[in-house]
N, C-alpha and C positions, 0 to 999 in steps of 0.2 A: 739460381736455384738448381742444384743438383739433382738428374731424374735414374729412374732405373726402369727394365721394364718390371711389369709386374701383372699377375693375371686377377683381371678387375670385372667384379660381376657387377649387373648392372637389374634396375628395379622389373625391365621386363623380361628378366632370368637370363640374358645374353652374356656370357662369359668373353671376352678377349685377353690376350696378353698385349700391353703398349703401355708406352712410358706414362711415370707417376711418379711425382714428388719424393725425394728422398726424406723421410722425416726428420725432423731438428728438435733437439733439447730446446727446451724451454719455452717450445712455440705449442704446446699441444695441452690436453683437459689433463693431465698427468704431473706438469710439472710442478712445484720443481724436483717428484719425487718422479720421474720420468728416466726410462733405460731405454737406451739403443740396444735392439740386438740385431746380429747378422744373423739369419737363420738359416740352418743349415739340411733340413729336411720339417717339410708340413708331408702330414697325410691328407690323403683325400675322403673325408668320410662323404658318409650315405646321404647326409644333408647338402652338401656339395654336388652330390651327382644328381639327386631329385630337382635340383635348382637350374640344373644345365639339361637336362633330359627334353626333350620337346613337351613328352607328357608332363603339365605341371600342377595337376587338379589338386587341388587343394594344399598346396606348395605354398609355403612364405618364402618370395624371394623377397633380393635385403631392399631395403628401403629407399636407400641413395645409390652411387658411383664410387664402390671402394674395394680396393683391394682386400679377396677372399681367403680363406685360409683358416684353422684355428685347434687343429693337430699340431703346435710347433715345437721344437727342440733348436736353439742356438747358444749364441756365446756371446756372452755381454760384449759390445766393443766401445760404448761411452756411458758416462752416468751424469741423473739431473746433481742438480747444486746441492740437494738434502738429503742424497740415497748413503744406507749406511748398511744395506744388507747384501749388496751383491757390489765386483768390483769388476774392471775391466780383465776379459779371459772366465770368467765360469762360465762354463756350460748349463745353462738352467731349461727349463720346461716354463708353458706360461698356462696359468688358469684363465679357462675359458668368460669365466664372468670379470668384467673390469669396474663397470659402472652400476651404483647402486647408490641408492639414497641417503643410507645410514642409519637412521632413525627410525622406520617403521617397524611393525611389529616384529616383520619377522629380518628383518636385518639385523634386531638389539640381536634376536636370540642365535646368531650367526647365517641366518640362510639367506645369504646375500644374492641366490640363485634365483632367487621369489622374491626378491624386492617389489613391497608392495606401490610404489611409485614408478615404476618403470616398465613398460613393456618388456619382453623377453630378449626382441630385437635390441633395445636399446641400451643392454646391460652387454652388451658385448662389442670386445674392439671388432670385429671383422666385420661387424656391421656399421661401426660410427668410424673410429679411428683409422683401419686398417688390418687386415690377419698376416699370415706367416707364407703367402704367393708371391713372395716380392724378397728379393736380398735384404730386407730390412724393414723393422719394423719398430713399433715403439711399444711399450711396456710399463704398465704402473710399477715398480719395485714390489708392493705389497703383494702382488699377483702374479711373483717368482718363484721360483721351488729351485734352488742347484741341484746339479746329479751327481752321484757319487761317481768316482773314476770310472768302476768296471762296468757303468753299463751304457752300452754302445749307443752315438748320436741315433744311429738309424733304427735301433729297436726302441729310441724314446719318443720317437715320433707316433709312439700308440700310449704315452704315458695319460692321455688325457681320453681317451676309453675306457684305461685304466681304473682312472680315478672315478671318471661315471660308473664302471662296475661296483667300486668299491662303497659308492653313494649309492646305488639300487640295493645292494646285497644286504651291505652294513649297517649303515645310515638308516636307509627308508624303511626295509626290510627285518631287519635285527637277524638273519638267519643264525642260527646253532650249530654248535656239532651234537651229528646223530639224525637232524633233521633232512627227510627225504626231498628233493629239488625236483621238479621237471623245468627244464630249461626248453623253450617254443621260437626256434629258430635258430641257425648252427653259424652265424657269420664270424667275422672278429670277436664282436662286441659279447656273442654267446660263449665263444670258446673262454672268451674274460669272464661273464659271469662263472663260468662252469669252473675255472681256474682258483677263484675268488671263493667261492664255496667250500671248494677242494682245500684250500688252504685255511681255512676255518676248520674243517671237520666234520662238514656236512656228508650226506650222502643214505642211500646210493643216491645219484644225479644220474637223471636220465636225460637225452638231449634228443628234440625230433627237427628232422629235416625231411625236405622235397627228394623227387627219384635225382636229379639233375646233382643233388648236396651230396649223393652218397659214396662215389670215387673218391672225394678228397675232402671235403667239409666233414661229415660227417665221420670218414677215417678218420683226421686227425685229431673232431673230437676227442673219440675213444682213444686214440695213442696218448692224448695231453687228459687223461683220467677218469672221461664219461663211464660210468657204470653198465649204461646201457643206451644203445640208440637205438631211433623209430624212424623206420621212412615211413612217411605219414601218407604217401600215394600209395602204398603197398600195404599197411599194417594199418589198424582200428588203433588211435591211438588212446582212445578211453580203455579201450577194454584191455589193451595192454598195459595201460599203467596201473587197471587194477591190480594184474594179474601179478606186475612186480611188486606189488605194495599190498597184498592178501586182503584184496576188495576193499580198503581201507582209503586208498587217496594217496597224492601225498601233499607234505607238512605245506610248502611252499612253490607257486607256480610264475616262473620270470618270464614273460610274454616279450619276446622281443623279435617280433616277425613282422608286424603294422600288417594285420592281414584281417580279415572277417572273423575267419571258421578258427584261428587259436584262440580266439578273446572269449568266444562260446567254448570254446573247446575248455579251455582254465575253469569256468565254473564249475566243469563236470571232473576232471580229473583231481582236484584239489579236495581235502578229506576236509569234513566237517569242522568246523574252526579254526581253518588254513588260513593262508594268506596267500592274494595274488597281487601282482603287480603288474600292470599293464604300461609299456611304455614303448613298442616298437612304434608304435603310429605317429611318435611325435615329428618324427624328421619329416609327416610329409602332412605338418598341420593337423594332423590327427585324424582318425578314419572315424565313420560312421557304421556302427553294429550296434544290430537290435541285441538285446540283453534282456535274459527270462530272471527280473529282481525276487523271482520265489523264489531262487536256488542261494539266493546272497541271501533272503533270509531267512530260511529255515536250517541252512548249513551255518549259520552266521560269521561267512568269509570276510576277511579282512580285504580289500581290495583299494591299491595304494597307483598312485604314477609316481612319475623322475622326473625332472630333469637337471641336467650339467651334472656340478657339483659344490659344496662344501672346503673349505681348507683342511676339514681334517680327510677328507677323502684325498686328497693330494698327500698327506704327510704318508698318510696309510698305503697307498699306491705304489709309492717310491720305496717304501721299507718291504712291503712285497715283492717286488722284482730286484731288488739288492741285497736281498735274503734264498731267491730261487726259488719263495714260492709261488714265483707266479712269472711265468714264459713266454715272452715277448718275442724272442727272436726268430720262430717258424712262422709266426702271424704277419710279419712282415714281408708279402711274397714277393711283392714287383717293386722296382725302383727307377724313376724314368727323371727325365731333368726337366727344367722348370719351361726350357722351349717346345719338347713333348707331350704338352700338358694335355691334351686330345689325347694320344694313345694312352694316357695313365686315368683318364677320366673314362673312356669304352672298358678300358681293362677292368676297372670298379667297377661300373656300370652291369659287362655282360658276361665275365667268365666266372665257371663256378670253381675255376681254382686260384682265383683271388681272393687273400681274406683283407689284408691292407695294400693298396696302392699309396708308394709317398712318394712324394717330391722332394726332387733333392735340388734344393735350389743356389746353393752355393758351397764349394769342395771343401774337403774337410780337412 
């Protein structure tokens, strides 16, 4: 059996890189509709660093002994015996959900993301099969997306935040053009939603960040199209968002911070028959905040969570960034290789001018 290394998290959140089974056609829950790919850059997201962090309170690390990963971008290099949509040499992106039941209610109606038979964990290859930490990996065909020529392996390595933007904004959300946004936390994944909006015809979009966010997160918000940003250590951010929205609210508030004081905060800055969406918490099991339910319901706010994504959030995502409305390649800041995976994991972890750490795990 052929090994590779690869960096393999483990149930008591232990991260290493050491040799792991090279995957095989036909030997895996995929085949025979089953794709090798080489991968050529995984990011590191926030769920990845909460997992390796010493702090892990209220953390889902994975379940088993398997190789981590699940930002990937590769290049098909073998196909199972019945793949008829991808062929050896595309460059594809992989959706985050692979395992799903099929038949529950909400599988008919495509939200394979919330399969009601499966745990969260267990709907996902990084957790059962193997993620994109390793030269190779395996892939259901149905849960491939190709990428068009011009956009770069190393800016697709955020194709699948992407795609979660595009399921928060789109999907969960329905936001408008013309519909005012405050965006509650400035990382990657904000400057995606705030892009994502932007490309709709939302606005103004206001985006708040920490003093630490405001040199380079929260610049480059505003460079990549925030209307308005709030350092929230420095500024009242209710009373400023009235102020931009003539005591009014606004239409729609994207919580993507997992923090206490934004989840309270959303009730108050969101106008009367807004919608909020609360969904930063999830990466770390979800936080606990008290919530005053008068303000849901005499405002009568619409208040929604995420998670992953949909296949049309993948179609959508991709025609986005290969159209230019939506800028992947500033968000990509650090790029470290798959034996540096420690300094690419601190670099997420503690700089504030990190928005994506990837791994490049094999040359291109």
């Amino acid at each position: 059996m052929a090994t590779m290394k690869g960096l393999v998290a483990y149930p008591s959140g232990r991260f290493d890189l050491e040799e792991v089974e090279v995957p095989v056609l036909g030997e895996n829950r995929y085949a025979p509709h089953d794709v090798l790919i080489e991968v050529k850059y995984c990011g590191i997201c926030g769920s990845d660093v909460h997992k390796w962090n010493e702090d892990k309170t209220g953390v889902q690390t994975s379940p088993r002994r398997v190789v981590a990963g699940h930002e990937i971008v590769g290049v098909v290099k073998e196909i199972g015996k019945e793949v008829t949509t991808v062929s050896p040499g595309d460059r594809v992106v992989c959706e985050i959900v692979t395992n799903y039941c099929g038949h529950c209610a909400a599988c008919r109606e495509g939200r394979y993301n919330i399969c009601n038979n499966l745990p969260p964990m267990e709907g996902r290859a990084h957790y059962t099969t193997g993620g994109g930490f390793a030269p190779y990996t395996v892939w259901p065909e149905w849960q491939l997306h190709k990428l068009p020529d011009h956009i770069s392996s190393r800016e697709a390595a955020l194709m699948e935040p992407t795609a979660g933007s595009v399921h928060s904004v789109i999907s969960r959300m329905g936001v408008k053009a013309g519909e005012s946004v405050a965006i509650l936390g400035p990382g990657a994944r904000g400057i995606l939603l705030m892009q994502v909006c932007k490309a709709i015809g939302a606005g103004p979009i206001i985006m708040t960040g920490l003093e630490r966010d405001v040199p380079f997160r929260l610049e480059m918000a505003k460079k990549m199209g925030a209307d308005y940003i709030i350092n929230a250590e420095k500024e009242d951010v209710r009373s400023r968002v009235l102020e931009i929205t003539n005591g009014i609210g606004v239409d729609v508030v994207l919580e993507n911070s997992g923090s206490v004081e934004p989840i309270q905060e959303s009730l108050d800055i969101v106008r009367k028959g807004g919608k909020v969406l609360w969904a930063g918490g999830g990466i770390r099991g979800g936080i606990v905040a008290p919530i005053d339910t008068y303000k849901i319901i005499v405002k009568e706010i619409d208040v929604k969570g995420e998670i992953s994504q949909m296949p049309y959030d993948w179609d959508t995502a991709i025609k986005l960034v290969e159209t230019g409305k939506v800028n992947l390649k500033p968000l990509v800041t650090h790029v470290v290789s798959l034996e540096d995976w420690r300094e690419g994991f601190e670099l997420a972890a503690g700089s504030s001018e990190a928005l994506r750490v990837a791994i490049q795990v094999t040359s291109e």
